[in-house]
N, C-alpha and C positions, 0 to 999 in steps of 0.2 A: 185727836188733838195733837199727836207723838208728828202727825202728818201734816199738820200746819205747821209748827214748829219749823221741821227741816226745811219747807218750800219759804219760810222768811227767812233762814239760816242759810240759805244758797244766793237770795235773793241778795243778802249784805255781804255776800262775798264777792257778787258781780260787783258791787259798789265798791269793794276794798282800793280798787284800780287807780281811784279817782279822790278818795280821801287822804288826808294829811292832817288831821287832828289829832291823831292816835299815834301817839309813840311805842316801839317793843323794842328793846334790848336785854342783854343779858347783865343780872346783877352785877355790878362791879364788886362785889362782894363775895360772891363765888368764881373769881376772877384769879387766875387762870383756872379755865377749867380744866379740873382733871376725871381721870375715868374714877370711878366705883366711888367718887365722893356728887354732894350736891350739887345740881344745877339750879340756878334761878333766874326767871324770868321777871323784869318789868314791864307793867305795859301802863302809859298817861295818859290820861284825855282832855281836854282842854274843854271838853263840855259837862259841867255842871247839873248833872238830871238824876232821877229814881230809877234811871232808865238799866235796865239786867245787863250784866256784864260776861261774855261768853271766853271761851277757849276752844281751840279745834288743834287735834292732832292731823295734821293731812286733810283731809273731812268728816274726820270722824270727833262728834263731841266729847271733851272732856269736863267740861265744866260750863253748868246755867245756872245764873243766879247763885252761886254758890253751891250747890248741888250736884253730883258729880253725875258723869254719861252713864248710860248705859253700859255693863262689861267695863268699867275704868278699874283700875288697879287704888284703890283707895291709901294703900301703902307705899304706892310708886309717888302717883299726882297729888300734888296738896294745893288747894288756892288758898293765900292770906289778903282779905281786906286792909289795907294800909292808910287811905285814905278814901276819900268820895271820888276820887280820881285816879289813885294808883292803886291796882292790886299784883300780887305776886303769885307767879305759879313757882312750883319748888319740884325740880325731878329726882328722887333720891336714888341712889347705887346707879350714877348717868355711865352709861353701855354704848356700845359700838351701833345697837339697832336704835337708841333713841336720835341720833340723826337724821332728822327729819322735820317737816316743814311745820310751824306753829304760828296761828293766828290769836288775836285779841278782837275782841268785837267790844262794842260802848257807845248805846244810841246812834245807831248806824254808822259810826266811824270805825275804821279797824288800821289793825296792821298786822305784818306777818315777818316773820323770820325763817330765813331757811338754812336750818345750821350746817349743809355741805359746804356751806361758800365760807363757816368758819373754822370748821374740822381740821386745818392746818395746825390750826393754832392750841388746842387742846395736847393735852400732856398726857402720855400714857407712860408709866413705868412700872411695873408690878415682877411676880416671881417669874417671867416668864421674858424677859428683859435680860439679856447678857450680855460681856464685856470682856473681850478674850484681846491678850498679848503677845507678841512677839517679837524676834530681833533678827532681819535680813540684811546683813550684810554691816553696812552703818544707816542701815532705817529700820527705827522703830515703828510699829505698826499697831494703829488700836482700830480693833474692829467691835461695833455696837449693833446687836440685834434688835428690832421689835421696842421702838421708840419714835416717842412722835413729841415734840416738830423735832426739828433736825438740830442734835445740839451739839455745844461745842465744847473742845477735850483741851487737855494740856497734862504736862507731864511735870512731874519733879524732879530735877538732876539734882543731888546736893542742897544747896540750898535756894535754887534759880529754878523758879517756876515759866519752863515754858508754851506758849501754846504748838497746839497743832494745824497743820491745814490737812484742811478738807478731800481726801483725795476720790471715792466715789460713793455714789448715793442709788439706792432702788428703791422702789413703792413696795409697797402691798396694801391696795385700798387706804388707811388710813395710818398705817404705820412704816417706818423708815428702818433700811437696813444702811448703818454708814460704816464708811471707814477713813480711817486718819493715818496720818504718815507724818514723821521728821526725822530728816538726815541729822543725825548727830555724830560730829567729829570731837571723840571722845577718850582719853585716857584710859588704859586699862586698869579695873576694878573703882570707877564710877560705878553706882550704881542707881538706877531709877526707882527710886522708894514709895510713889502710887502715880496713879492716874486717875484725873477728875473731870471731870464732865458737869455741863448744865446742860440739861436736858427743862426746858420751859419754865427756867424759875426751880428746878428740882436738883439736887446735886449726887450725881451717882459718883462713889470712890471705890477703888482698887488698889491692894497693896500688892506691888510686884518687886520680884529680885531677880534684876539682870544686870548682867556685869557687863560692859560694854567692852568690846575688843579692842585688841591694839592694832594701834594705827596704821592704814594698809599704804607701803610707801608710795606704791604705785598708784594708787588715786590721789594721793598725801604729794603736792607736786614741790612743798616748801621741804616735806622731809626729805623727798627725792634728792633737791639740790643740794641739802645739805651733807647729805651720803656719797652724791659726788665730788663734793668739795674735797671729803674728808679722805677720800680715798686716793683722788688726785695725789694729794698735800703728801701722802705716806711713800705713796709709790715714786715721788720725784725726791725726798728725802734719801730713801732703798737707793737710788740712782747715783743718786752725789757722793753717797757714804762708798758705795763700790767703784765708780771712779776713783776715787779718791785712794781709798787701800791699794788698787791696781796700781795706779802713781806711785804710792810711795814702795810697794813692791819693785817698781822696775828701777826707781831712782836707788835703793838699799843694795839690789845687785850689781848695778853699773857701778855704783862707789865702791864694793868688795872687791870689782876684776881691777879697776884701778888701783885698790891700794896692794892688792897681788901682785901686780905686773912692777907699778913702780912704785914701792915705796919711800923713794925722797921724795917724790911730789904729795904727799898729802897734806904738806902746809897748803897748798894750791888748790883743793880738790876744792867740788862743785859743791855747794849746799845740798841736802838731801831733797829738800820740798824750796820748787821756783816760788817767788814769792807774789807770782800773779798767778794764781788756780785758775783754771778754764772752768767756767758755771755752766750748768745745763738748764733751759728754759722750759716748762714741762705747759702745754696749751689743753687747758681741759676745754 
């Protein structure tokens, strides 16, 4: 009988190719999915009959008529009756190996799901997920281990939450190793008080303490100019101020040999300082 069974169960999978009666997605309910919580299946049929309603892991049954396969895990697979037309499969503690391919059968109509082509989009984050910081130069750098799908980070200055971009991404089968990066031109003793991430709807936080350094002038091209301004401004200041004493040095001796040599002329003598100074023009 075990052997009838399978040669009509192969029979309606030739068939799946060509039916569209039967609808399968995943519960919106258990939506996003994540790892080590429940997965749910719907599957609809637009045909109204008594007719037994199946489940296949890959080819292998998991469920007739409500009755579970051979060898099924009866604490993994659950089917619930929900209607004459929708029933629900439920995968509990859903793992890395349940990815893989699931049909519905319902009076020769079916359909199938093959959850690699949805696998991006599931959420992995558990003990084994990390999230390390550091500070090169004026870039901040957050690097994420062992996450899936690919999420996105930002950082807190103060009181300005900003994001990060994206700078590289690798696989490992189903999970993603990222990393993030922002130049931040920053005041010294800012300091960045966490880092947050969504990770699929999930929020992973970090509280960090880093002081950010002070401003390098040489990259810093506004503080640059402004260093040269300043320093121009001093040094042609220094210039004037000793011109200047040197003048009136040489004007103070030449009026002392004058009032030595003849003193009835000093109603007559020169003023000490001409009263048109020579300026010096300093070209930064």
């Amino acid at each position: 009988m075990r052997l009838l069974n399978i040669g009509t169960f192969l029979v309606w999978i030739a068939v799946l190719a060509v039916t569209e009666l039967t609808e399968l997605h995943i519960d919106n309910d258990t939506k996003p999915v994540i790892y080590g919580q429940e997965l749910s299946f719907v599957c609809s049929s637009n045909v109204t009959d008594t007719s037994s309603w199946y489940w296949f892991l890959n080819n292998n049954i998991l469920f007739s008529s409500g009755l579970p396969g051979k060898d099924v895990d009866i604490h993994k697979y659950k089917e619930n009756r929900v209607t004459e037309n929708i029933r629900h499969l439920t995968i509990s503690d859903f793992e890395f190996s349940d990815i893989q391919n699931y049909t519905c059968l319902h009076a020769f109509e079916g359909a199938w799901l093959d959850l690699t082509s949805e696998a991006y989009n599931f959420v992995f984050l558990d003990n084994s997920t990390s999230i390390e910081t550091r500070l090169q130069g004026n870039l901040i750098i957050v690097d994420l281990f062992n996450v899936s799908p690919v999420p996105s980070c930002s950082i807190s200055v103060k009181s300005s939450n900003i994001p990060m971009k994206e700078h590289n991404i690798s696989k490992d089968v189903y999970l993603y190793n990222v990393s993030f990066q922002l130049n931040v031109q920053c005041n010294n003793g800012d300091i960045i008080t966490n880092v947050q991430c969504d990770v699929g709807g999930l929020n992973l936080y970090k509280s960090v303490n880093i002081n950010c350094p002070f401003s390098d002038d040489k990259t810093n091209p506004q503080t640059l100019a402004i260093a040269v301004t300043t320093t121009t401004a001093l040094i042609a200041v220094v210039i004037v101020i000793s011109v200047t004493v040197q003048r009136t040095r040489k004007l103070l001796l030449s009026g002392g040999q004058e009032k030595d040599s003849d003193a009835d002329n000093t109603t007559n003598a020169e003023p000490l300082l001409d009263k048109n100074i020579s300026s010096i023009n300093i070209q930064s």
